[in-house]
N, C-alpha and C positions, 0 to 999 in steps of 0.2 A: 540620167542627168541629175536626179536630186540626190540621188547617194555622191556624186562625184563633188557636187554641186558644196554637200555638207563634209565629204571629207577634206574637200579645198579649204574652208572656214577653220576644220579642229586642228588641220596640219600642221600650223603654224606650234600650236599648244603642244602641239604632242612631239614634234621639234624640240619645243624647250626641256619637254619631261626627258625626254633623249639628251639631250645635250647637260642636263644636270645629272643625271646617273653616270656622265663619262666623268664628269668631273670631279665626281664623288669618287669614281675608280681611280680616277690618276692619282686622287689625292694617297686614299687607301696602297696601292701597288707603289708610289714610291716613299713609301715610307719601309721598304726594304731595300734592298741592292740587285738580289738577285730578280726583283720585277722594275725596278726602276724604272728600264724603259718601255716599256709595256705601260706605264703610270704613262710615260713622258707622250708616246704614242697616241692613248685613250685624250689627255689632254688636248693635244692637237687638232685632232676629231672631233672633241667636242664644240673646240672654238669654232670648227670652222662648219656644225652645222649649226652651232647658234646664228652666223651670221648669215646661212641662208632661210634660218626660222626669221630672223628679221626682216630679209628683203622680202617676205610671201607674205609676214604680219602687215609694211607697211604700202605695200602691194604698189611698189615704185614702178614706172613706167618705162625708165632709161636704167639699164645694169652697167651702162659703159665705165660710167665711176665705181662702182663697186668692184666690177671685175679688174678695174688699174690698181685700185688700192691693195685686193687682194696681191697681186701677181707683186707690184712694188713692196708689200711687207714682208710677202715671202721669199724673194730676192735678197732683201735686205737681214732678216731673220738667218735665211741660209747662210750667207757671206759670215755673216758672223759668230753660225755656230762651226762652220770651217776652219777661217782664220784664228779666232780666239784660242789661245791652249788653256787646258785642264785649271792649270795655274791661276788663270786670268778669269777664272767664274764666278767671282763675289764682284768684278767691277760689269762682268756682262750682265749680272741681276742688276746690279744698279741704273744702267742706261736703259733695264726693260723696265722696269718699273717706274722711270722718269716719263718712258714714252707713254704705257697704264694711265698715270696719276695727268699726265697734259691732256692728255686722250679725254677725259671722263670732265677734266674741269673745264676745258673748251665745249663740249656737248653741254654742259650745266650752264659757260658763259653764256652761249647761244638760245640756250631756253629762256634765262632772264630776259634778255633784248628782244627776243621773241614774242615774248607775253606780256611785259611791262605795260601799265600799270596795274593789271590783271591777274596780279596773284594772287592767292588766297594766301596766310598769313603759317599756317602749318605746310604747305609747299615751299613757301620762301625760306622759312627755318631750317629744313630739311636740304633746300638748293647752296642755302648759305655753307652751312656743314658741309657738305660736297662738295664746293666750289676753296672753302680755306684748306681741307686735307690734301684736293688735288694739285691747288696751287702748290702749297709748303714742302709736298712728296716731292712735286716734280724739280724745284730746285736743289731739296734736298739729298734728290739721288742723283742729282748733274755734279755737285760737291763732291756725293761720295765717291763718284766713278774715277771723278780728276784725282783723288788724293790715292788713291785706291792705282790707276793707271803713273802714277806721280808726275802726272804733270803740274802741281801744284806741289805746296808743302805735306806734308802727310802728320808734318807737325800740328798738336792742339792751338787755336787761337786766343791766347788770350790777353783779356785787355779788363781795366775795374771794372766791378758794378755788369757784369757780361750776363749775368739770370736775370738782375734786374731788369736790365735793357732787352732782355729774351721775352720775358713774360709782360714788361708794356707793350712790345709788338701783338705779340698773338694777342692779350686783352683788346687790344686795340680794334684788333681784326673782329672780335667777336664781338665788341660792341660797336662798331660799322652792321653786324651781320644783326643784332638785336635793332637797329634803327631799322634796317630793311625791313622787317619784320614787321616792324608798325604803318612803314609808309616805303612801298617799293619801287615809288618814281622816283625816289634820289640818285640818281645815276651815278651821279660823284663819290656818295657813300660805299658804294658796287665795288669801283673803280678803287676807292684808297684800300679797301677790304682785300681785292686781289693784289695792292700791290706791298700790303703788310703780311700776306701770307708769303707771297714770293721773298720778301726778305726774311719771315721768320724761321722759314727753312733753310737760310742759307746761315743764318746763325745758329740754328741748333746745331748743324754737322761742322761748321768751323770749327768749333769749340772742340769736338773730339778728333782722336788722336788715328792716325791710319790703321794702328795695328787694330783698333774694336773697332772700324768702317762692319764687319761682315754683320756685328752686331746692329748697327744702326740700322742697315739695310733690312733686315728682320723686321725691324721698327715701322720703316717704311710701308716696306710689304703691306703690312696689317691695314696703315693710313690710308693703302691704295687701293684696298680691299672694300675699307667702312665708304670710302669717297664713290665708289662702285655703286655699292647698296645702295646709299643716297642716291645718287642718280635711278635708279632704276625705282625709286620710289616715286621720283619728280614726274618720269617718264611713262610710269605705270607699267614696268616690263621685269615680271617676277625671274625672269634668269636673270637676268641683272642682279637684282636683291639676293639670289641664290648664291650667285657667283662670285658676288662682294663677301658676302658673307662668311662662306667659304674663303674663300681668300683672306677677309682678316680675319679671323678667328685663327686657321691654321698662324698665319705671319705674326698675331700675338702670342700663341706657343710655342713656338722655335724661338722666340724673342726673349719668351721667361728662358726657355731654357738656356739658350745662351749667356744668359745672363746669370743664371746658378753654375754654370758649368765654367763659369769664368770670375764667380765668386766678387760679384756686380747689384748694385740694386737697377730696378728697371726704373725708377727715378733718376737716379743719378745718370744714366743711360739718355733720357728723355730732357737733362736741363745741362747738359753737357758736364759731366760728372766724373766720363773716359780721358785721358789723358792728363788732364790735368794733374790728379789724384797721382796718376801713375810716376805723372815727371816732379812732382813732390817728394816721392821717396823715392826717387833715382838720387835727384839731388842731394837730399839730406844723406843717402848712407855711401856716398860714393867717395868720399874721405879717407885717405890711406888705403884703398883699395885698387888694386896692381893686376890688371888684365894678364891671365896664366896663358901664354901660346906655346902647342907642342906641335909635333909633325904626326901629320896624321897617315897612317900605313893604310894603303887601298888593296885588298884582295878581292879573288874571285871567285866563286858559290864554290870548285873544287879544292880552292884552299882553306874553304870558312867552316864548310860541312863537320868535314874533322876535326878540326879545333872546340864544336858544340856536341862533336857526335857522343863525349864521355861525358856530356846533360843530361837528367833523367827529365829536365822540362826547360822547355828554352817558348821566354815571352819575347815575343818582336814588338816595337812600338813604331809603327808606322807615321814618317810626319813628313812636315814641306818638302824636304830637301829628295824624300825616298819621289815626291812626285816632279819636283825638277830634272832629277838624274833618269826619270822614267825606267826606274828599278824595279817598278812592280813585278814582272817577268822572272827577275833575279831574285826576287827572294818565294816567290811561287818554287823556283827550282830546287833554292833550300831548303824548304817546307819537306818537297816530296824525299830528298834526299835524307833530311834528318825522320822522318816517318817511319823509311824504309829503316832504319837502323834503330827505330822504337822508343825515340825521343819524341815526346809530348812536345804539340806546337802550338803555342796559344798567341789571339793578336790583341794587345791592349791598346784600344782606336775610344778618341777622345768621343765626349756623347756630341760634338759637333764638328768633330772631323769632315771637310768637304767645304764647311759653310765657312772654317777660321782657318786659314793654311796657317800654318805652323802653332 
């Protein structure tokens, strides 16, 4: 009985040690193609024994709500990785990481009202931070998914004075978050702080333009990541801080990268710097300049092979439209066909091919 007694106590621990080595895997295996899913698989896993290292941590009585929510987000999850096409995966990250970033800042809202007036002055600092990343993420990625899904404009928004009126919001917010800090009975202060983050996220992503949405989303990511951590520091639950962690660390290097690979500063990205710039010098050099339309001759892999096969190296560049026409098949077939006749076949795939269609 005392070994069972004492393995019941570490379980929970050794749960999380578990549940952060998946994570650590998912992360590592999809950072190629040929393990992806095997990344995407270990992920799943690990989230889902994080949540039963939770329910044994806080040694809850009734499972009936945990096993609803589980069975309703996997439901929900599934539906959507069914319906969704390939195409449509930079706005399905958006509405995941909206759900993330609501998730983590309702848990932080809950611990304030929780604990008030009761806080220690480095918890509230740390709640405040958590509570303005998850807010501004979460409306920030409800923006991206609409301009992204177009049901909004996909166009940049803008209007004078638009960074100015960006950065009094979020100062705003942060110093509501510095008042807390000093006196955490202000409930009103709480209250304007979340609702200056909820706008200053909905102004950052206005401002940019659809085509660099995949990039913001990266951004996000990261926001939704640090807002994690923080929580799990408020809460004292080191996979939390693991997993945040993880999470934004990864989501701010896909985010640099994105952003050198599309020849972007991550500033400019961050104070809405995307679209604009770009419908600046649309406008200016689009003077005497006369849209070329030709007709475009459609073949099939038996009539294209020949035409490449007297190439000593033929490079394919695979982009949007090879994944709308769901060509990948077809050009697999030319690959093998021009091989067999000893023609080098090279793919040149952009460094964030997947995450920026076209």
């Amino acid at each position: 009985m005392t070994f069972i007694a004492s393995l019941a106590s570490v379980l929970p621990e050794l749960l999380y040690v578990l549940s952060a080595v998946l994570f650590i895997l998912s992360l590592r295996w999809m950072s190629e193609v040929k393990t992806s899913r095997r990344g995407n698989l270990a992920g799943a896993v690990g989230m889902l024994v994080a949540v039963i290292a939770t329910v044994f941590a806080v040694g809850l009585q009734q499972y009936s709500l945990v096993v609803l929510a589980l069975i309703i987000g996997g439901i929900a999850g599934a539906l959507m990785a069914l319906k969704m096409p390939m195409t449509a995966v930079p706005q399905r990250t958006a509405i995941s990481h909206a759900f993330g970033a609501l998730a983590a800042a309702l848990v932080g809202t809950a611990e304030f009202f929780h604990n008030t007036p009761n806080i220690d002055a480095f918890t509230m600092a740390i709640l405040g931070l958590e509570v303005i990343l998850g807010y501004l993420t979460f409306t920030g990625s409800i923006i991206a998914f609409l301009k992204l899904q177009e049901l909004i404009s996909g166009r940049p928004m803008i209007y004078p004075y638009r960074r100015v009126i960006s950065i009094l919001v979020f100062g705003g917010a942060l110093v509501a978050g510095i008042f807390l800090v000093i006196n955490p009975s202000m409930i009103w202060l709480f209250v304007l702080m979340v609702l200056l983050s909820l706008i200053f996220g909905k102004l950052l992503v206005l401002s940019i333009g659809a085509a660099d949405m995949p990039t913001v989303i990266a951004i996000l990511n990261s926001f939704a990541g640090l807002s994690a951590a923080g929580l799990g520091f408020v809460l004292n639950n080191k996979l939390l801080i693991v997993a945040g962690a993880l999470d934004g660390s990864s989501g701010f290097i896909l985010a640099l990268l994105m952003c050198k690979a599309m020849n972007r500063s991550f500033a400019n990205v961050l104070f809405g710097g995307f679209g604009s710039a770009a419908k600046a010098e649309g406008s200016g050099g689009s003077e005497g300049v006369h849209a070329v339309q030709k007709t475009m001759k459609s073949m099939d892999v038996e009539e294209a092979a020949p035409l490449l096969a007297y190439a000593r190296s033929v490079i394919i560049v695979p982009g949007y439209g090879m994944a709308v026409a769901q060509a990948q098949h077809a050009v697999h077939d030319l690959m093998d066909m021009l091989e067999a006749k000893g023609v080098k076949v090279h793919f040149a795939i952009h460094p964030v091919a997947g995450r920026m269609p076209g």
